[in-house]
C-alpha positions as CSV (number, residue, x, y, z in Angstrom):
1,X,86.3,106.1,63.7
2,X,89.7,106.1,65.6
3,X,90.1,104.8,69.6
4,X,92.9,105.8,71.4
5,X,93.2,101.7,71.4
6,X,94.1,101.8,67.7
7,X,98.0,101.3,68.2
8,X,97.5,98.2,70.2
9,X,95.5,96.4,67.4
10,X,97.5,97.5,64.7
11,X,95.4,100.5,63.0
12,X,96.2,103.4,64.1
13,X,98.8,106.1,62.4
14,X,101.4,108.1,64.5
15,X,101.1,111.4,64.2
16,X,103.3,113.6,61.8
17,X,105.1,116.8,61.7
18,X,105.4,119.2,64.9
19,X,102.4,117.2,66.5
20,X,104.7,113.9,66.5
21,X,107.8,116.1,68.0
22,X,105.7,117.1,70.9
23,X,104.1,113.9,71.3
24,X,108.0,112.5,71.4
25,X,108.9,115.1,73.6
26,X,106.2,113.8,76.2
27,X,106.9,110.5,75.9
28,X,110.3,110.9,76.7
29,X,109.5,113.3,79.3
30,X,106.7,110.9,80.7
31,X,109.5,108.0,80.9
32,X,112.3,110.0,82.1
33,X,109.7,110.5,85.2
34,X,108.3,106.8,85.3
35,X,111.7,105.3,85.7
36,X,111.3,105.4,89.2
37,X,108.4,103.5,89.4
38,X,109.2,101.2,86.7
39,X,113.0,100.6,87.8
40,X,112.2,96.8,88.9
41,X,109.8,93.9,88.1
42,X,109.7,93.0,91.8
43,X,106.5,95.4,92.6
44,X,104.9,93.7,89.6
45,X,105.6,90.5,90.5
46,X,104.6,90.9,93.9
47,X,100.8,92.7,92.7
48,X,100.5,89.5,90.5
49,X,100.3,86.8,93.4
50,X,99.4,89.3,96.1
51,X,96.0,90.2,94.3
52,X,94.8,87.0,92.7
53,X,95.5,85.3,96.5
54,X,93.5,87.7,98.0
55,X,90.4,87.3,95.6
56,X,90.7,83.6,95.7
57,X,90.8,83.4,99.7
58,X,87.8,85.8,99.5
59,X,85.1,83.1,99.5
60,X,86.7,81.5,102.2
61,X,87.4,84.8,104.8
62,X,83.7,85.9,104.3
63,X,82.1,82.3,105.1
64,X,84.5,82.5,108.2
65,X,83.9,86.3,109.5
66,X,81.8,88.1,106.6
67,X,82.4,91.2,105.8
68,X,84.5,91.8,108.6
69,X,86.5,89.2,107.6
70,X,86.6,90.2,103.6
71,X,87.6,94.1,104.1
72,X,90.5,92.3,107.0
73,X,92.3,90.7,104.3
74,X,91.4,93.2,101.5
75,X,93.8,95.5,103.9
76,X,96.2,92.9,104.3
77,X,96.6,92.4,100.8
78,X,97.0,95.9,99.9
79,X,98.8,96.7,102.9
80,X,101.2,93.8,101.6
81,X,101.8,94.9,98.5
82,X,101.9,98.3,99.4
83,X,105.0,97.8,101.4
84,X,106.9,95.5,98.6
85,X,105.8,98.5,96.1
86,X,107.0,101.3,98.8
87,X,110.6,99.6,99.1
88,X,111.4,99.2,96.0
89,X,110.3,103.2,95.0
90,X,111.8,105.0,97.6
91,X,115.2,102.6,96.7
92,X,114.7,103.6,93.2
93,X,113.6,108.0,94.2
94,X,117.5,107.7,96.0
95,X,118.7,106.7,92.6
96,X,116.8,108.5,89.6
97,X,115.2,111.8,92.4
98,X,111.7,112.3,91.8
99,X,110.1,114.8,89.3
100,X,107.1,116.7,89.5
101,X,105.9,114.9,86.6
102,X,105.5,111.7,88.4
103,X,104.3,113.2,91.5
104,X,102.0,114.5,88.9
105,X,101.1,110.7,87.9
106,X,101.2,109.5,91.5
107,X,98.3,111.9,92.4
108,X,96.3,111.0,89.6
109,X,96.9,107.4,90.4
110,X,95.3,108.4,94.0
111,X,92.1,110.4,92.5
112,X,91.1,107.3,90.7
113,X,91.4,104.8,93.7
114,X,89.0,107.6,95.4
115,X,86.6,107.1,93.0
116,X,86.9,103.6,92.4
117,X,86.7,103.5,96.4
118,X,83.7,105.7,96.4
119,X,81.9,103.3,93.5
120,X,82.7,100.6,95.6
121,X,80.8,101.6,98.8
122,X,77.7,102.4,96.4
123,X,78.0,99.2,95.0
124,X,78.5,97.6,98.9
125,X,75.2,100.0,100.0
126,X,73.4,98.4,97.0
127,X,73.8,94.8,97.9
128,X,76.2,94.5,94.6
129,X,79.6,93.6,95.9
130,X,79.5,90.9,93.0
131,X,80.5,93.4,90.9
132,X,83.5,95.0,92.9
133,X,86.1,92.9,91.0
134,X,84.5,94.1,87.5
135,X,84.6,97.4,88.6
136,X,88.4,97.4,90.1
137,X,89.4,96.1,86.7
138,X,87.7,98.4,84.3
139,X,89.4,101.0,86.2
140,X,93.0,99.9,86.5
141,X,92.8,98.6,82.9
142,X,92.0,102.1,81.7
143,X,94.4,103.7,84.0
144,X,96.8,101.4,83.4
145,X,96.4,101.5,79.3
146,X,96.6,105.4,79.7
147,X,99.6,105.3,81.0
148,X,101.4,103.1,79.3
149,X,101.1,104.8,76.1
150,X,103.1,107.2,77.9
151,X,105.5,105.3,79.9
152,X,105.8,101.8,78.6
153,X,103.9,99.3,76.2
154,X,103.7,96.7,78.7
155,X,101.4,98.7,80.4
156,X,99.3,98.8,77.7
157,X,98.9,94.9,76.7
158,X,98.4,94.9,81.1
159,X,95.3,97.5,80.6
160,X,94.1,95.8,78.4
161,X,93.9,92.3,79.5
162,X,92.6,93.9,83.1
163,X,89.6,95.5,81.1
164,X,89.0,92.1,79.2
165,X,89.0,90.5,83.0
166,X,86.4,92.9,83.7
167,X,84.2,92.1,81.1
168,X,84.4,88.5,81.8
169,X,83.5,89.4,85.6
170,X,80.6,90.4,84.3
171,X,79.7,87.6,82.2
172,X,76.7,85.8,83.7
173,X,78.2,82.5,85.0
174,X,82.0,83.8,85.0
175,X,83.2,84.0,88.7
176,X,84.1,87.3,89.1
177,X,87.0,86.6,91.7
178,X,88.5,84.1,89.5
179,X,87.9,86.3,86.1
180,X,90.2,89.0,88.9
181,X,92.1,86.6,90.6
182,X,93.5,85.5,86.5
183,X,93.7,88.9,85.1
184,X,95.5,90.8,87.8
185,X,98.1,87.7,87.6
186,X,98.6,88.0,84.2
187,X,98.3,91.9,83.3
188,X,101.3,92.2,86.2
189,X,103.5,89.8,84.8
190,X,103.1,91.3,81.7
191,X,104.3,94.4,83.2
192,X,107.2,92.7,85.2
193,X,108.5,90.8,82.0
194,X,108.5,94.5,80.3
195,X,110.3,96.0,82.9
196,X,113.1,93.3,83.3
197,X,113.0,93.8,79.2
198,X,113.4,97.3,79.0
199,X,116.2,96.8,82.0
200,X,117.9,94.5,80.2
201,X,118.1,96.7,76.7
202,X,119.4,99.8,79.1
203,X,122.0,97.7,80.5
C-alpha cells in the first residue's frame, strides 16, 4: 500500500497522463504563491537557533519562575522569530504581491497552530506537558511535509526529520526538549540550505 511518503523514500510513481498535467499545474501554481515566503533562508535560519534555545533554556526558566516563567520565554521566542519571519515576508509581498493562494496557505498554517494550541492546553490540564514538544513536532512535520510536496522538497526532508524528532520525544528516556531542541535546528536548516539553493539556480 502506497503513503503519500512514497516519493521521499524512493517508491512511489508520478502520476501519468492529464492527472500529472494538473498535478504540474498545481505545483507550479503552489510555488508561484510560496515564493514569497520562501524568498530568503534568513526566517529559516532564524527558527533553527530561535526554537532549539528556547527548549533548552526551558528547564532552566521553569526551576526559576515555573510556569510563569516557561509560557514568558515561550512568547519571547515566538514573538522573536515572529518578527525576523514578518520582515523578511512583507519585504518579499513588496516584491513578488501576494496571491490568494498563499493567503490560502497562511490560514491553513493558522488553523493547525489553533489546534496544536488547543491539544496543548489539554495536555497542560492533564499534567502532560512532557509531551508538548512530541506533539509540536508531529504537527509541523506533517504540515511541513504537506506542503513541501507542493512548494519545495526541502520542506519535505524538514517534515520529515521534525516527525522523526517527535517520535524520539516520545521514546522513554529521550529528553523531549533536546529530541526538539535537535530536530527544529536541523529540519530549518534543511529548509534555509534549500532556499539559498533554489535562489541560487533562479539567479
Amino acid at each position: 500500500m502506497g503513503s503519500e511518503y512514497d516519493p521521499v523514500f524512493g517508491r512511489g510513481e508520478e502520476p501519468e497522463g492529464p492527472g500529472a498535467r494538473d498535478l504540474a499545474a498545481v505545483r507550479a501554481a503552489f510555488r508561484r504563491a510560496s515564493r514569497p515566503y520562501l524568498s530568503s533562508p534568513i526566517p529559516w535560519l532564524g527558527w533553527a537557533l530561535v526554537l532549539p534555545a528556547a527548549a533548552l533554556a526551558t528547564p532552566r526558566a521553569a526551576a526559576a519562575r515555573g510556569a510563569a516563567g516557561v509560557l514568558l520565554l515561550w512568547s519571547a521566542a515566538v514573538l522573536v522569530g515572529g518578527a525576523i519571519e514578518g520582515v523578511t515576508l512583507l519585504a518579499a509581498r513588496r516584491r513578488f504581491g501576494g496571491s490568494p493562494l498563499g493567503s490560502w496557505a497562511m490560514r491553513t498554517q493558522g488553523n493547525l497552530s489553533l489546534v496544536g494550541a488547543a491539544l496543548s492546553i489539554g495536555l497542560v490540564l492533564v499534567d502532560r506537558p512532557l509531551l508538548l514538544p512530541a506533539l509540536w513536532l508531529l504537527v509541523l512535520g506533517h504540515s511541513l511535509y504537506s506542503l513541501g510536496g507542493l512548494a519545495l522538497p526541502a520542506q519535505r526532508w524538514a517534515g520529515v526529520i521534525y516527525q522523526a524528532g517527535g517520535i524520539a520525544a516520545l521514546v522513554p528516556g529521550v529528553p523531549p526538549l533536546a529530541a526538539f531542541a535537535a530536530a527544529t535546528c536541523l529540519g530549518n536548516l534543511v529548509v534555509a540550505i534549500g532556499v539559498e539553493r533554489t535562489r541560487g539556480g533562479a539567479a
